[in-house]
N, C-alpha and C positions, 0 to 999 in steps of 0.2 A: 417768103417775103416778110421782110420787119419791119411792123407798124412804125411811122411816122412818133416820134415825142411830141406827146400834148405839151408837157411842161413847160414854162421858159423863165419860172421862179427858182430860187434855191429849194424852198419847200417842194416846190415841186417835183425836181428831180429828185431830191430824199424818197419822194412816195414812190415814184416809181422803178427808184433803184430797190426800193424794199420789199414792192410787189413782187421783181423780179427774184431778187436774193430768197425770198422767204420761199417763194413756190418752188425753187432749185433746192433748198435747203431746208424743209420745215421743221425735222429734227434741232437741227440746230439753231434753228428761229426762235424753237420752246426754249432752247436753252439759256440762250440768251434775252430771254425774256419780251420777245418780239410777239404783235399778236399773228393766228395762226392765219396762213394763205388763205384763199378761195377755192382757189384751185393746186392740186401737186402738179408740177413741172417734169417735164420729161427729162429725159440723159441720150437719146439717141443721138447720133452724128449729127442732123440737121437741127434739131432743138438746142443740141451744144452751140451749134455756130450761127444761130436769131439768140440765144443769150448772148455771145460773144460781141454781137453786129450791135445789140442794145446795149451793151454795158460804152463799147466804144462810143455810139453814139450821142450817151450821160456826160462821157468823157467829154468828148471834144464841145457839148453843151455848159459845161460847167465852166471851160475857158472863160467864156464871154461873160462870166458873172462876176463881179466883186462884192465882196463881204464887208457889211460895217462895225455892227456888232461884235462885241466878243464871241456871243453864242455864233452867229454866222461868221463869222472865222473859225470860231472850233468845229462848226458843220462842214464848210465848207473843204478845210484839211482832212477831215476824215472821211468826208465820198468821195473825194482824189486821190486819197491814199487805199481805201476800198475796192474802188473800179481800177486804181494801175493793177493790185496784189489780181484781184480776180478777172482780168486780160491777160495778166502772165500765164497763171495758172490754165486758162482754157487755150489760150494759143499757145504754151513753149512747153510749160511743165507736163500739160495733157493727164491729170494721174487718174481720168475715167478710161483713159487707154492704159496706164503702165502701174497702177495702185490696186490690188484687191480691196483695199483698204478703203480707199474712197467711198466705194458700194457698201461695205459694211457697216459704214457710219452712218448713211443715209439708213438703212437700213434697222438701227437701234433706235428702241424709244425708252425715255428713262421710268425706270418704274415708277416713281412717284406720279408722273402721268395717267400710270395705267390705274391710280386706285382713284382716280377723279371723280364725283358725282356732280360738277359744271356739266352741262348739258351743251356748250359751243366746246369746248375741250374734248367732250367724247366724240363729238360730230368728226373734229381736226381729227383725236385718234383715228377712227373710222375711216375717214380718209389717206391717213397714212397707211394705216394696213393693206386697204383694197389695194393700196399702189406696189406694195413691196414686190408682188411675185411677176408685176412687168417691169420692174426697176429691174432686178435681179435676172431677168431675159433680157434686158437691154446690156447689162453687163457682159453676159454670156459674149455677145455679140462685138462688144467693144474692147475687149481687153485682148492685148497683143503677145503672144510668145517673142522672144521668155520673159518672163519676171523674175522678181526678186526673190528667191526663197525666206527670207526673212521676214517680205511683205506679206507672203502665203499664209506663213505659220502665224503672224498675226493676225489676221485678216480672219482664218479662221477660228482665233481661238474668241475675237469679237464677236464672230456668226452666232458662236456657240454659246456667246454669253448673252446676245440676242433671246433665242430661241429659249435657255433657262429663264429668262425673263416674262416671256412669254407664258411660256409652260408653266409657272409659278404664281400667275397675279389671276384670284377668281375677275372675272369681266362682268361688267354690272347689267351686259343686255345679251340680247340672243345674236345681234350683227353683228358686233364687237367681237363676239364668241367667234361666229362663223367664219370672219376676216381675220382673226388672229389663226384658223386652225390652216386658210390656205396660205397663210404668209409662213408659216413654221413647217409644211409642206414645201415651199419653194426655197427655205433657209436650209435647210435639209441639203434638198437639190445643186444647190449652189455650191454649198460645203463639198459635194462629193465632186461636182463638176471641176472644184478647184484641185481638191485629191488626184485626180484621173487625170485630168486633160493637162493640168498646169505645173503639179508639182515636180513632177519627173523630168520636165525640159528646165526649170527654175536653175537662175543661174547665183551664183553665191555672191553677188555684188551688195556693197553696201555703201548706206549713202547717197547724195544727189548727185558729186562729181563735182570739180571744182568750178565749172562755168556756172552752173547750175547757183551752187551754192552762195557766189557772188551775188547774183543776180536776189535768189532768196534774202540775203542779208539788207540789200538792196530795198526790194518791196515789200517784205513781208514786216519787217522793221524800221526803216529807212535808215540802215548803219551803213557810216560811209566810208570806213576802215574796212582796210583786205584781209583776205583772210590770215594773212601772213601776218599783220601786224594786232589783229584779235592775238592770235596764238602768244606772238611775243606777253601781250598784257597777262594771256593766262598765266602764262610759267613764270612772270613775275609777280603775281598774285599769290601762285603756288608757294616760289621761295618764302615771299611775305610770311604768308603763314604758315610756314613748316618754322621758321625763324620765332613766331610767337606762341606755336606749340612748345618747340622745343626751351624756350625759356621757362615757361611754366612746368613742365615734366621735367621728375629725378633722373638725374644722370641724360638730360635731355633727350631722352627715347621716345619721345611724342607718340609712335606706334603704341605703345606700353602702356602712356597714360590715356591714351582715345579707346583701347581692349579696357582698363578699367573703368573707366567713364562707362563703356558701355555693360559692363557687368552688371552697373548697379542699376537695377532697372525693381521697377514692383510684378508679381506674379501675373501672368495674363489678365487673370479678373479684377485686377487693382489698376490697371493701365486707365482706363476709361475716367474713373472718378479723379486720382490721381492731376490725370489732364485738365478736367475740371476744374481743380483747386487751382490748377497752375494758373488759367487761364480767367479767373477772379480774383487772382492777386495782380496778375497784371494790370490788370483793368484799374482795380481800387487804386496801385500807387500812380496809375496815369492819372488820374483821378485827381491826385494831390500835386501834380506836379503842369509844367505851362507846357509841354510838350508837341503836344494835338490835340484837335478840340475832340472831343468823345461826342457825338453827335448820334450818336444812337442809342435805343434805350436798353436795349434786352439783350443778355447773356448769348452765346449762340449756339445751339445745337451738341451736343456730343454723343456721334452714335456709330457704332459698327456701319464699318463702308458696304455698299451694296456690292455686288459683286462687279458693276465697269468701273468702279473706284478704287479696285485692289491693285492697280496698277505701282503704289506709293504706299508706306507707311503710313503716312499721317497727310492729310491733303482738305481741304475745303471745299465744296459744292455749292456753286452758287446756287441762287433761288429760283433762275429761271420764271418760267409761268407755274412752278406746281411750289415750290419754297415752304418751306425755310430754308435759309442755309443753315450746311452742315460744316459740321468738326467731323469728318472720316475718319475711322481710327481702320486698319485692315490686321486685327489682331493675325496670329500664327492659325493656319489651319490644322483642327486638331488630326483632322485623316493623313497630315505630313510624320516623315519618320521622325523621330524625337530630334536628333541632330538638326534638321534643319528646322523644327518649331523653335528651339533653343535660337539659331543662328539668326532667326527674324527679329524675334524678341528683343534682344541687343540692341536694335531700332529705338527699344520705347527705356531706353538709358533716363535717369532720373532727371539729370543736367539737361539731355536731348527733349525731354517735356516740357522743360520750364522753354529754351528757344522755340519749340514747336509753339507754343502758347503765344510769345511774342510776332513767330512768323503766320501764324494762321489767322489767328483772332486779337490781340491789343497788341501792338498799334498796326497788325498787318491787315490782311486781306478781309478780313470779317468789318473791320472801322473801314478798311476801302469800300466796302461794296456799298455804306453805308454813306460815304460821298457822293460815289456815281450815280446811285439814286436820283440825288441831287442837283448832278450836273447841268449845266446850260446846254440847251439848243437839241437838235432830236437823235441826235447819232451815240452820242459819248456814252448812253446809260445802258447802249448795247454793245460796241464795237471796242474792244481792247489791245492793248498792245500787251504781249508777253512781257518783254522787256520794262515797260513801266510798273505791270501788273506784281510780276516777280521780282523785279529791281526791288520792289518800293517794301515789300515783304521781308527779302534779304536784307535791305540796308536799316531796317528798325531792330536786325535783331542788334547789331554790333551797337549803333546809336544808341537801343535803350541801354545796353551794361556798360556802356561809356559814359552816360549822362547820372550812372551810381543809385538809381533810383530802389535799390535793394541793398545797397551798400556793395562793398565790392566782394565778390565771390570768385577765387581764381578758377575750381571746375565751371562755376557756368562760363568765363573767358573762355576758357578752354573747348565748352561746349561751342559756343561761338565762332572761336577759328577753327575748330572740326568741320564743323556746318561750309563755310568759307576753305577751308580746302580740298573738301569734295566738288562743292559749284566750281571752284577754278579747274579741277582736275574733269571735270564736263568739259568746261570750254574748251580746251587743250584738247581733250579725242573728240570733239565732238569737230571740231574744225580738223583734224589730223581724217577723220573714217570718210567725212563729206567731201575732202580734197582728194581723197583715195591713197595716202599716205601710210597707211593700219589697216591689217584687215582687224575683224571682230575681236579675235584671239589674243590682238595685241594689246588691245583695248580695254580689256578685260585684265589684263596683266598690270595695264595701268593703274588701273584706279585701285587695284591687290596690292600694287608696292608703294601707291604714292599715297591712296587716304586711308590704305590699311584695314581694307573691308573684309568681308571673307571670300570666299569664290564664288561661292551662288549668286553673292548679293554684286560682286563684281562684274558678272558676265549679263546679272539682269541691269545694270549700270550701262554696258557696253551695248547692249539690246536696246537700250531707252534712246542713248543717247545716237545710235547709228538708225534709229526709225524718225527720230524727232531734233530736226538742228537746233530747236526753240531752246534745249538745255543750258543752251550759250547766256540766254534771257538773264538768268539771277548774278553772275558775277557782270556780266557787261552791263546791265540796270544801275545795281548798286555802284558800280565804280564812276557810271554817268549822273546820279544823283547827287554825290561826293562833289563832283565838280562842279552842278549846278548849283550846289548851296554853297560852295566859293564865290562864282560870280555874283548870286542875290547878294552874298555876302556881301562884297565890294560894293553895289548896285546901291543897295538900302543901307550901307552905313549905320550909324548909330538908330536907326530902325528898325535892324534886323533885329531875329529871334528866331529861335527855331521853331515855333508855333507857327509864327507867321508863314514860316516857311514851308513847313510842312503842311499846314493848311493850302498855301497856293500851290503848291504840286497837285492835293488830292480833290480838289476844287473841281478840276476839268473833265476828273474821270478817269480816266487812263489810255488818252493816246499815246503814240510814239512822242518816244522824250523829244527829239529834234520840235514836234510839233508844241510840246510843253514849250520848251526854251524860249521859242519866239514868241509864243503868247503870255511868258511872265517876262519877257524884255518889252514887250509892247505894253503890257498893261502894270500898272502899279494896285492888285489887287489887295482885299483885305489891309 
């Protein structure tokens, strides 16, 4: 049976939507920089469906509310837009039945965590751990033949990097200790149960499947374009910028010139500092110029990725509850054959630093997190939209070498529409694998012919994109940004500025752009 809602304010269901969400999710509660449950939430069948019966019933409570505020409008869009994605999720997607992955996730804590000396932090650890080894019996129990072999092989290579994580951090009490050795006991377990029981029936499918995927696009973003007319935008994104490669590359071989671009790269141990310079020149000529407001104060982090970070060359960490944020760099591992240390490397191209610089930390995701902070009302400083998150990162790299703030340099252009024709070349398989149009193979072929990567990095491109539809996120972001600063454009008249504007995009935080749209049509901010 499910408790009655006390609530009948907007704040109020905030609390108790986040009572719910964080107890189901406390991993990712820290992440997001939630504080920690009271209590861990169970995953069994009947606990799935009293969360399910409580999220509907936020749902259909939240009707009956109107928002006045700006903040209570941006509250309000975003635990509508919360409780639809996580009703789908427990009634259609199901992926505590058909995801090892799911369990996995729940089941990683991030090391910076584990070196806490907060005494409610260790308490939360504490409580996460005791939970892991009946979470991971609940799974046993809930996961359906067959699966995805794809989902497997990730699933376990997360366990495994669980469990390194574990095995790796001294623990500062003797509980801690004891609850970390039976959760890495039952990670163990888990791993081999998936070996045994799940891998050999695993079937080779990949993707969500076209209805599926719809519907994804739908809630989890609110994009209300098919998949069919995504793809079209991709492939002409794609042309776009094979058209503005090939202009700037001899004898227009754009292949040619993106292998040289990536040659020129500094030796492993120069990558790191390197980034640094890049990412303080950034800053300094934003600095000088009316762009976006630089609203933070301090440089941000540059450190070798931990290892659930190595998923990406170059990637950002937010600060969650344990922070700073970071600049992840995932240099070459040196136990790899030389060939593919060489093949990684290419990644940290000279040109591709100076964009990493712009898309990570000035004016991208490092000055964002640095808004959100900021944000109005209780949801926005936790709850994000890929698509805006990534859009807003992607579209500052072209914007800043457009607006000449370095003077014009045709390698970094170039680095720029490299960057822009790998994200287009995402959309395109990544809508083609989740339609069921490509399997992996061909996938992988793609993005080897179209953004001219090598094959390792191609097939881990095809891996990313056929586990994660979210890839879609930086070209459709960025190309909805573009439009939206047309209409301000029109809207504000001789008002306009790209300060202004950019300032009221990153104002709200980063929900779905649709939800931006109508809250800079309704409000004349800044």
């Amino acid at each position: 049976m499910v408790a009655p809602l006390s609530a009948t304010t907007l704040a109020g269901l905030i609390e108790e939507f986040l009572a719910e969400y964080t107890a189901a999710h406390p991993a990712q509660a820290a992440a997001s920089g939630l504080p920690p449950p009271p209590v861990i939430g169970e995953h069994s069948p009947a606990a799935i469906a009293a969360r399910l019966a409580r999220y509907r019933a936020l749902a259909a409570a939240l009707q009956h509310l109107t928002p006045h505020t700006v903040a209570e409008r941006l509250d309000h869009a975003l635990l509508s837009w919360q409780l639809e994605w996580a009703i789908w999720q427990l009634s259609t997607l199901q992926p505590h039945r058909r995801d090892p992955r799911y369990y996995a996730g729940l089941a990683f804590l991030d090391p910076r965590r584990l070196e806490t000396s907060d005494a409610a932090e260790c308490n939360a650890l504490l409580a996460e751990l005791r939970a892991i080894p009946g979470l991971l019996e609940t799974a046993r129990a809930n996961l359906r033949r067959p699966l995805s072999r794809l989902a497997i092989e990730e699933a376990l290579i997360a366990l495994q990097l669980a469990a390194a994580t574990l095995n790796s951090t001294h623990l500062p009490n003797r509980e801690l200790r004891a609850a970390a050795r039976a959760a890495l006991t039952a990670l163990a377990a888990f791993s081999h149960f998936l070996q045994v029981e799940h891998l050999p029936a695993a079937v080779e499918e990949v993707g969500l499947g076209a209805a599926y995927f719809s519907d994804w696009l739908r809630l989890a973003e609110q994009i209300s374009l098919s998949p069919e007319r995504l793809r079209a935008l991709g492939e002409t994104e794609l042309r776009r910028q094979r058209d503005v490669l090939s202009a700037l590359a001899p004898h227009r071989d754009y292949r040619r010139l993106l292998r040289e671009l990536a040659a020129d790269h500094p030796p492993a141990d120069h990558v790191l500092d390197e980034l640094r310079h890049w990412i303080a020149h950034a800053r300094t000529l934003l600095a000088r110029h009316e762009l976006v407001s630089l609203i933070d104060t301090t440089l941000p982090q540059v450190a070798i990725s931990p290892p659930f970070a190595r998923w990406a060359a170059l990637s950002l960490i937010p600060p969650g509850r344990s922070g700073p944020a970071q600049v992840a760099v995932s240099l070459p591992d040196p136990t790899w054959p030389t060939h593919e240390q060489a093949v990684w490397l290419r990644a940290f191209g000279r040109p591709a630093l100076a964009v990493a610089a712009l898309h990570e930390a000035y004016p991208g995701h490092y000055l964002h997190l640095a808004f959100i902070a900021r944000a109005p009302g209780r949801l926005a400083r936790h709850f994000w939209s890929m698509c805006h998150l990534e859009g807003w990162a992607h579209y500052v790299e072209q914007m800043t070498v457009t607006a000449g703030l370095d003077g014009y340099d045709p390698r970094l252009a170039a680095a720029v529409a490299g960057e822009a024709l790998l994200r287009a070349c995402r959309l395109v398989v990544a809508v083609d694998l989740h339609t069921g149009a490509i399997d992996l193979a061909a996938a992988a072929e793609r993005f080897r012919a179209e953004a001219g990567i090598e094959p390792p990095l191609a097939l881990r491109e095809a891996r990313r994109a056929a586990l994660d539809p979210g890839v879609i996120c930086y070209t459709v972001g960025r190309l909805a940004l573009i439009r939206l600063r047309e209409r301000m454009h029109q809207r504000w008249g001789e008002h306009f500025s790209l300060r202004r504007f950019h300032d009221a995009v990153l104002s709200f935080g980063a929900p779905p752009l649709p939800v931006l749209s109508r809250l800079l049509a309704a409000t004349d901010v800044l």
